[in-house]
N, CA, C and O atoms as a MOPAC input file, in Angstrom:
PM7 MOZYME 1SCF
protein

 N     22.02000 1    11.91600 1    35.65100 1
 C     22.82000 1    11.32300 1    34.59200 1
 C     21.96200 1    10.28400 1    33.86000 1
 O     21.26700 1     9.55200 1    34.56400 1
 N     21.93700 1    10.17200 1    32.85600 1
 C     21.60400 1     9.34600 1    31.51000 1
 C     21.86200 1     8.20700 1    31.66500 1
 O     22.91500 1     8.01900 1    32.27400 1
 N     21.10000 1     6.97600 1    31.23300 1
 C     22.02300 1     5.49400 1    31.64700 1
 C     22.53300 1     5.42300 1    30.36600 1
 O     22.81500 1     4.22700 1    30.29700 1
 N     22.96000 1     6.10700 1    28.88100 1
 C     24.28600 1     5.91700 1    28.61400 1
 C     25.47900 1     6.77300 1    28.88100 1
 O     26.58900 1     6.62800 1    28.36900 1
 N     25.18200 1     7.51700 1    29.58700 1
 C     26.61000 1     7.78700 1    30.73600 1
 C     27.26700 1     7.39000 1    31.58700 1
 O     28.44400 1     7.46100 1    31.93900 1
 N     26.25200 1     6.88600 1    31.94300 1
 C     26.26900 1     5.68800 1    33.00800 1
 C     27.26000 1     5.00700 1    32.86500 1
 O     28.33900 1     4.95200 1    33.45400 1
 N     26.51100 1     4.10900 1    31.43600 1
 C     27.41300 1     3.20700 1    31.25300 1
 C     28.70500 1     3.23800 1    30.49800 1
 O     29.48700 1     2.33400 1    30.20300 1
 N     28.71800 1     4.71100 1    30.23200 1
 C     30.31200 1     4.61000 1    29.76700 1
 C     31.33000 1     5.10100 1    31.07300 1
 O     32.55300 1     5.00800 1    31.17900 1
 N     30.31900 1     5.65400 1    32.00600 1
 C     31.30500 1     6.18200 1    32.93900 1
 C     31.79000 1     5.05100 1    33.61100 1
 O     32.89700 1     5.23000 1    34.11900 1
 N     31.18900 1     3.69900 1    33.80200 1
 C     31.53400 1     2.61100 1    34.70300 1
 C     32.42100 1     1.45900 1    33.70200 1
 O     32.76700 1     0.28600 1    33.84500 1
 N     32.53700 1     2.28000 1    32.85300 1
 C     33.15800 1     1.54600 1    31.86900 1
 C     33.07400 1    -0.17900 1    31.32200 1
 O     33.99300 1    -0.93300 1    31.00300 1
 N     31.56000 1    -0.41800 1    31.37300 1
 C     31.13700 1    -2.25000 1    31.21700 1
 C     30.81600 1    -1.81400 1    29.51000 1
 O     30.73300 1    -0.72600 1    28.94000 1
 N     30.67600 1    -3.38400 1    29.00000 1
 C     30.40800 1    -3.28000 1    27.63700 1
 C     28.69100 1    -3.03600 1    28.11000 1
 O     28.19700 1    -3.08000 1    29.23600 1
 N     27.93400 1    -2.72300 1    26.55300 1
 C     26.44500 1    -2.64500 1    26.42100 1
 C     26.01100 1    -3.78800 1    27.42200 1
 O     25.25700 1    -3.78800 1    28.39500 1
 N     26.86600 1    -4.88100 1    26.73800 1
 C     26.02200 1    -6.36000 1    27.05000 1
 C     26.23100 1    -6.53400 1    29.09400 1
 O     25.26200 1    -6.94200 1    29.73400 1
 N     27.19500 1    -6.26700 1    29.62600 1
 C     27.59700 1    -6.41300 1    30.73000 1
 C     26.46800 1    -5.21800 1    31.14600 1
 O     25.39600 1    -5.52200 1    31.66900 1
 N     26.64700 1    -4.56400 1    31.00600 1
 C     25.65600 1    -3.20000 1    31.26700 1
 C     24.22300 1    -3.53400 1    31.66200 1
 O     23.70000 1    -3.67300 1    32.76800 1
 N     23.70400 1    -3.62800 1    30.30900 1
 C     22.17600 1    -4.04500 1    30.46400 1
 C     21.69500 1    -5.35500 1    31.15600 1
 O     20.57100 1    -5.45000 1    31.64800 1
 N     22.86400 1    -6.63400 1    31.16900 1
 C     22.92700 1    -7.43300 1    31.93300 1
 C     22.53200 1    -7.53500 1    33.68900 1
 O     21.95300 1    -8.24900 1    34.50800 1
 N     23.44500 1    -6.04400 1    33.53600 1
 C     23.64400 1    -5.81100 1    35.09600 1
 C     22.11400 1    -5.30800 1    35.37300 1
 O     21.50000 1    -5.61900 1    36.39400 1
 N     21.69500 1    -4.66700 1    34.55800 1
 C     20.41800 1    -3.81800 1    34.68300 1
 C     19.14500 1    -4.54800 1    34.79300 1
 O     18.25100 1    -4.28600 1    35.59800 1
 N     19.14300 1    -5.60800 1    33.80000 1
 C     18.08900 1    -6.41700 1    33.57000 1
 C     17.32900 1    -5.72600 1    31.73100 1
 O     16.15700 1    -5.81900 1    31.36600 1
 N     18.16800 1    -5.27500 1    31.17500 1
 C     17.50500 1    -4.60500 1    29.74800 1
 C     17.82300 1    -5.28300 1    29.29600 1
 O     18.63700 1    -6.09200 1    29.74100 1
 N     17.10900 1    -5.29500 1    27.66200 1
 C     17.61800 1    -6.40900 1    26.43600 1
 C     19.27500 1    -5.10500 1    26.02800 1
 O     19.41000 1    -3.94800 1    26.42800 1
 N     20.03300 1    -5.75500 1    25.32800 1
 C     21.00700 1    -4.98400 1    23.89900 1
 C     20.21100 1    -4.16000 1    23.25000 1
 O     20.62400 1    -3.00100 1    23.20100 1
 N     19.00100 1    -4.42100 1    22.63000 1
 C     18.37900 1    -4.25300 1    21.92000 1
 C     17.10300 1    -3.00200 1    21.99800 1
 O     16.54600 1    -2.33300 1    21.12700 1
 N     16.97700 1    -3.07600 1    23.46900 1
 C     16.13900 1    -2.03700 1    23.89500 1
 C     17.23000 1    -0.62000 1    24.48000 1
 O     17.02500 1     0.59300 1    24.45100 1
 N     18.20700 1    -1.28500 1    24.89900 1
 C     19.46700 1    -0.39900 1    24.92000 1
 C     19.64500 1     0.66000 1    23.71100 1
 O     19.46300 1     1.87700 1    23.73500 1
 N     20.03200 1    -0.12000 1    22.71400 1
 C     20.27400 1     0.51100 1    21.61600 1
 C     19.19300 1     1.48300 1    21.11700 1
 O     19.51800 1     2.57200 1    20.64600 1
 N     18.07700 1     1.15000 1    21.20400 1
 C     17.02900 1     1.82300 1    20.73800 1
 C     16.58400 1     2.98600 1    21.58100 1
 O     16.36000 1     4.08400 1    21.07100 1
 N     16.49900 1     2.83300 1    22.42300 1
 C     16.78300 1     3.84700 1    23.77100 1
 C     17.52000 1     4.81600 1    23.35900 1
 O     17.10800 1     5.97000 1    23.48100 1
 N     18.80400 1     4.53500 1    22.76800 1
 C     20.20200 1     5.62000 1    22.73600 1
 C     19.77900 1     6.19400 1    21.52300 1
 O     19.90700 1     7.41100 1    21.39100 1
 N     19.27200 1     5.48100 1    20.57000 1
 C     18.72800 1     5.78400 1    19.00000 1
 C     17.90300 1     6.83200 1    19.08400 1
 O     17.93900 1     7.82200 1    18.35200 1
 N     17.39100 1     6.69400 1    19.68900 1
 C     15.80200 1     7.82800 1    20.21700 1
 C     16.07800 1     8.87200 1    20.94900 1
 O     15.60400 1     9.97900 1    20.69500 1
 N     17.11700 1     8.57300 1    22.24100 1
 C     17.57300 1     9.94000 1    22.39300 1
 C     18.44500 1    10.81700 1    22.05900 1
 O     18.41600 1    11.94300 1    22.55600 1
 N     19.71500 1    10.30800 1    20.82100 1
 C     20.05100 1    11.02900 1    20.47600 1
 C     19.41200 1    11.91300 1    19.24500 1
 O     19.74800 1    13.07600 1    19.02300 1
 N     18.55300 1    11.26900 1    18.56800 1
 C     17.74700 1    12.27300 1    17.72300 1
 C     16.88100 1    13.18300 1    18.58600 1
 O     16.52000 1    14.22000 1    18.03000 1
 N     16.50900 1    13.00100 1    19.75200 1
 C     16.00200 1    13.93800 1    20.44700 1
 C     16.43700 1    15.02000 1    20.54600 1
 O     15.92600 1    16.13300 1    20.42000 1
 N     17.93800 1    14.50200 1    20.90500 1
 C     18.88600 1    15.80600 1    21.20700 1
 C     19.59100 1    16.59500 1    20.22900 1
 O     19.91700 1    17.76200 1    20.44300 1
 N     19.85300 1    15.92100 1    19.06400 1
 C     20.15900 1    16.28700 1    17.55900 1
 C     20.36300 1    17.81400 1    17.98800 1
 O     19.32500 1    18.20700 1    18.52100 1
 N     21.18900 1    18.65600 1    17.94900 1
 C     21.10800 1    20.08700 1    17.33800 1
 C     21.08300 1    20.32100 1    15.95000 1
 O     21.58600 1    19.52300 1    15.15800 1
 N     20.55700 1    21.31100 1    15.62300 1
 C     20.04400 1    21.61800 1    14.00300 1
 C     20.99400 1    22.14600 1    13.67400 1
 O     21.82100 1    22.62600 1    14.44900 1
 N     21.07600 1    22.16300 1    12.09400 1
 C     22.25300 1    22.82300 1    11.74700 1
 C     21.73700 1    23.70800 1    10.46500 1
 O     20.63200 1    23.65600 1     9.92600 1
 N     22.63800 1    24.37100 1    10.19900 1
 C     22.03000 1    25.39300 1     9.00900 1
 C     22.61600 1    25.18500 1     8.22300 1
 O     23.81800 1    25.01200 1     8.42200 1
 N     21.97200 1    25.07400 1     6.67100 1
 C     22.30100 1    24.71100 1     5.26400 1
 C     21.95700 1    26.15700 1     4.62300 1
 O     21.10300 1    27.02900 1     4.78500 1
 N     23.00700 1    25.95100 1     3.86400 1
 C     23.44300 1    27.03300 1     2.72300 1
 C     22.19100 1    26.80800 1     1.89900 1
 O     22.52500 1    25.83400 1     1.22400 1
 N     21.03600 1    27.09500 1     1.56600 1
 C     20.03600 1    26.75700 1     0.44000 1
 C     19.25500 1    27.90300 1    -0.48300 1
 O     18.28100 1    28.40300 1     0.08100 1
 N     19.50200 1    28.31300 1    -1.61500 1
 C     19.07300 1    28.96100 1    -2.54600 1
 C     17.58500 1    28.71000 1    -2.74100 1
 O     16.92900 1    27.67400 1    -2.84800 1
 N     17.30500 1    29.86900 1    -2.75000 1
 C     15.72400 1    30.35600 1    -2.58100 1
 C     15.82200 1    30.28000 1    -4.01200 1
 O     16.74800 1    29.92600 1    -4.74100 1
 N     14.00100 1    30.92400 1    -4.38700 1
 C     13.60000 1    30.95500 1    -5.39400 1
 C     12.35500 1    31.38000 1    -5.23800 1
 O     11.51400 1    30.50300 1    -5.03900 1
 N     11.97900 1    32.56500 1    -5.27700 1
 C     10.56200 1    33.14400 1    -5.36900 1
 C     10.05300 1    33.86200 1    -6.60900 1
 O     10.51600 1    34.89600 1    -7.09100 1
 N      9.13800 1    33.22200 1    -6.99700 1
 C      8.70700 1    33.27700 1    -8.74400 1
 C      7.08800 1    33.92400 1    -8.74800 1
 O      6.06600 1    33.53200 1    -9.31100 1
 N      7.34500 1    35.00900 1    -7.91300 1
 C      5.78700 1    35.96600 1    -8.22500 1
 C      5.29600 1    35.91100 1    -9.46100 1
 O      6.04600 1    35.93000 1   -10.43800 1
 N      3.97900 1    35.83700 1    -9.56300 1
 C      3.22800 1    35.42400 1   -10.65600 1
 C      3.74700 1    34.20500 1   -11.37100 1
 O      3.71500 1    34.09400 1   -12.59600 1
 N      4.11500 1    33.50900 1   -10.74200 1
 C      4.37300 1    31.93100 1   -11.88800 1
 C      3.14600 1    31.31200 1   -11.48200 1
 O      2.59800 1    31.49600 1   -10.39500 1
 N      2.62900 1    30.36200 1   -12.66300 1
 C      1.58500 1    29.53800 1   -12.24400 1
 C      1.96900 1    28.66100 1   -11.42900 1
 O      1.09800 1    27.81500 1   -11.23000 1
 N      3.19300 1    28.45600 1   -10.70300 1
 C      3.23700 1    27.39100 1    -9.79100 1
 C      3.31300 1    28.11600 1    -8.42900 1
 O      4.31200 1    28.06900 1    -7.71000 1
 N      1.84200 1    28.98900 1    -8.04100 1
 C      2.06800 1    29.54000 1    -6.41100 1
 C      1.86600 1    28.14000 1    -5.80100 1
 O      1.46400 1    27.14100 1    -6.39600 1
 N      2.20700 1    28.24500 1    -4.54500 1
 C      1.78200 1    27.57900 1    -3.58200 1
 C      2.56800 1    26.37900 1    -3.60600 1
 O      2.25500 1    25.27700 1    -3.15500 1
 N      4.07500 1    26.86700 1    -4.43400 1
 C      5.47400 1    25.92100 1    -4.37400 1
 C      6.33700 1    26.08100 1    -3.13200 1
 O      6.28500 1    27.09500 1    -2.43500 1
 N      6.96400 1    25.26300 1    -2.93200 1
 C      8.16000 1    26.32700 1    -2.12200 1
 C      9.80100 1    25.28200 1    -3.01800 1
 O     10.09700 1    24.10400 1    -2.81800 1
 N     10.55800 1    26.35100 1    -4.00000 1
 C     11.51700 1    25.20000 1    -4.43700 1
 C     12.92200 1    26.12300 1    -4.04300 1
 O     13.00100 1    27.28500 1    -3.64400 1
 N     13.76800 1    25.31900 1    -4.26600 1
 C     15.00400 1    25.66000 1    -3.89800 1
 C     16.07500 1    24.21700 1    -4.14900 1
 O     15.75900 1    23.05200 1    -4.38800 1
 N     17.62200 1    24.94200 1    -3.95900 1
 C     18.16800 1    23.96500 1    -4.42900 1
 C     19.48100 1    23.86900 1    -3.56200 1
 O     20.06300 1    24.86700 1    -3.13800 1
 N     19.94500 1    22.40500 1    -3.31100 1
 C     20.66300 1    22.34300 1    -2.71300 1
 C     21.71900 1    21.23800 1    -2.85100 1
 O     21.42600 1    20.13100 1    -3.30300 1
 N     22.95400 1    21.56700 1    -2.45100 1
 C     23.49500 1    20.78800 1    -3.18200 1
 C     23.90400 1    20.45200 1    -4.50800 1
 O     24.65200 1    19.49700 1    -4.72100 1
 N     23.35300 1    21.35100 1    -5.61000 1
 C     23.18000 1    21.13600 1    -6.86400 1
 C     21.68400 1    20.77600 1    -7.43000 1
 O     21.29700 1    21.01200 1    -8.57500 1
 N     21.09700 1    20.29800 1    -6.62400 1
 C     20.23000 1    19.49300 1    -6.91100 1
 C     18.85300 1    20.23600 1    -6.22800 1
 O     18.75100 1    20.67100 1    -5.08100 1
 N     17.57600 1    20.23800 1    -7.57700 1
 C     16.88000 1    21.38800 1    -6.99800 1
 C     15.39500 1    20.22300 1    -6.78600 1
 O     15.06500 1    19.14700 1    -7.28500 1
 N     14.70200 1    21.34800 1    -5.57000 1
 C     13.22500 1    20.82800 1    -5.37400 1
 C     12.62400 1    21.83200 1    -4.96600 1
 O     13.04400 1    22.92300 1    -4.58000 1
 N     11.00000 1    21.16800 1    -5.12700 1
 C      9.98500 1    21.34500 1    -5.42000 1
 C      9.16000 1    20.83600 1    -5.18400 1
 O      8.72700 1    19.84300 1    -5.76700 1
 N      8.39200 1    21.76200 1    -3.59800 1
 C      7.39700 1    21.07600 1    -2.98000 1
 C      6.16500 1    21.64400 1    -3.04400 1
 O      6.24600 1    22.75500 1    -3.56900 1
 N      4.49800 1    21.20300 1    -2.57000 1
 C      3.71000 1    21.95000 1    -2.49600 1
 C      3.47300 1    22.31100 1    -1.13600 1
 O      3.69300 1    21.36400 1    -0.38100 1
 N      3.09700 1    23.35900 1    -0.56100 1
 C      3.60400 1    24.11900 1     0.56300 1
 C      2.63100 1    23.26300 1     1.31300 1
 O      2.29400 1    23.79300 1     2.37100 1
 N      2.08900 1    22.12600 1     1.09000 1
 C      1.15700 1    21.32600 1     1.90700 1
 C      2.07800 1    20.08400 1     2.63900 1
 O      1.63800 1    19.27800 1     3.45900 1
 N      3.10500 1    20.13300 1     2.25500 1
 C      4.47200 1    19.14400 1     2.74600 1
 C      4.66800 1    19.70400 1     4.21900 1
 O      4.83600 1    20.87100 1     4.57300 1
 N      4.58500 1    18.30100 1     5.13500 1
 C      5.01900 1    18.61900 1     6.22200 1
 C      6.59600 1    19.20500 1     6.54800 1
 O      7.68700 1    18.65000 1     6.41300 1
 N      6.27400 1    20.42500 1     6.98300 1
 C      8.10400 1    20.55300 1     7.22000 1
 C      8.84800 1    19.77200 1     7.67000 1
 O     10.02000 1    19.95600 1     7.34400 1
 N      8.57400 1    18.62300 1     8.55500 1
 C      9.14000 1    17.79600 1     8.74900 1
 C      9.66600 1    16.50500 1     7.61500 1
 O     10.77000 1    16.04400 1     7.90400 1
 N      9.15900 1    16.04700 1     6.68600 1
 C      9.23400 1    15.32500 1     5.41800 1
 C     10.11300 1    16.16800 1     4.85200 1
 O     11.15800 1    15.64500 1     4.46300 1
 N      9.92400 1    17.91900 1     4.61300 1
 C     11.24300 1    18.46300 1     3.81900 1
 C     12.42100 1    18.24600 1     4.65600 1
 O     13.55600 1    18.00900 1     4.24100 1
 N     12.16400 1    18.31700 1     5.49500 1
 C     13.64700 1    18.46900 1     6.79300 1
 C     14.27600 1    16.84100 1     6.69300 1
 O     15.48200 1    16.73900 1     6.91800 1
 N     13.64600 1    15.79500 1     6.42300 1
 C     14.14900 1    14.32800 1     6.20600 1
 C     14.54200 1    14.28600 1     5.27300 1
 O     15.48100 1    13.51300 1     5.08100 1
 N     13.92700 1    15.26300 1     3.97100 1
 C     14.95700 1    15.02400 1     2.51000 1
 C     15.86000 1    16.23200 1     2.49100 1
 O     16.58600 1    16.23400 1     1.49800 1
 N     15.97800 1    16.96300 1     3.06500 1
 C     17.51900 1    17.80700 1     3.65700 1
 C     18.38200 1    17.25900 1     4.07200 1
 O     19.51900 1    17.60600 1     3.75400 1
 N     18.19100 1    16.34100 1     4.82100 1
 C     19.05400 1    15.37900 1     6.26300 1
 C     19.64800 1    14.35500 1     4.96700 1
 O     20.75800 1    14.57800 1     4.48300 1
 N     18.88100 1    13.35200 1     4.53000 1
 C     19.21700 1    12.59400 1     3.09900 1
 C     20.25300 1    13.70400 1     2.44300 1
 O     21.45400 1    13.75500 1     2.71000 1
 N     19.75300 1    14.33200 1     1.79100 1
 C     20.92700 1    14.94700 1     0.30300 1
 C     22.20500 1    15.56800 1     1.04600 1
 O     23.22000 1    15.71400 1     0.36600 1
 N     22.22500 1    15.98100 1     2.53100 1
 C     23.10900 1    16.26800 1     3.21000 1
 C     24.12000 1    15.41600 1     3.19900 1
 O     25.19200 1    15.56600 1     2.61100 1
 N     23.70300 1    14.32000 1     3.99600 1
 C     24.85000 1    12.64400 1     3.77800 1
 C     25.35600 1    12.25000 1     2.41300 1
 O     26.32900 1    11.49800 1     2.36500 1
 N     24.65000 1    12.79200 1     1.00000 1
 C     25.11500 1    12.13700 1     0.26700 1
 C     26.88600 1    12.96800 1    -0.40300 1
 O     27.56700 1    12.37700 1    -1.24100 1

């Protein structure tokens, strides 16, 4: 078990918690911050392609989502596109 299972299973606040433990709040929190993006499951977005053989812009990858279209050079870490997915998602 996880020590935030832990600590909801024993039912103490954060502060009583980490108290008991000897952790800051603060390293607590960040802890939980970190592993739940760890654990994040992915989700799939509806996103409109766009493949433009022979356009002078090879070596794009654009599409649009949301309404709202982009346009990257395929040298973009997938990860940087996947953070401005996650962004226009929330909005």
């Amino acid at each position: 078990m996880h020590i935030f299972a832990d600590q909801e299973s024993i039912e103490l606040s954060v502060s009583q918690y980490c108290k008991l433990h000897g952790i800051s709040d603060k390293a607590f929190y960040n802890a939980k911050s970190r592993y739940k993006w760890a654990t994040e499951e992915p989700s799939l977005v509806a996103v409109e392609g766009n493949d433009d053989i022979g356009s002078s812009n090879t070596g794009c990858i654009r599409f649009k989502l949301n309404s709202m279209r982009f346009e990257f050079n395929v040298s973009v870490p997938d990860k940087d596109i996947q953070r401005i997915i996650k962004i226009c998602l929330s909005l």
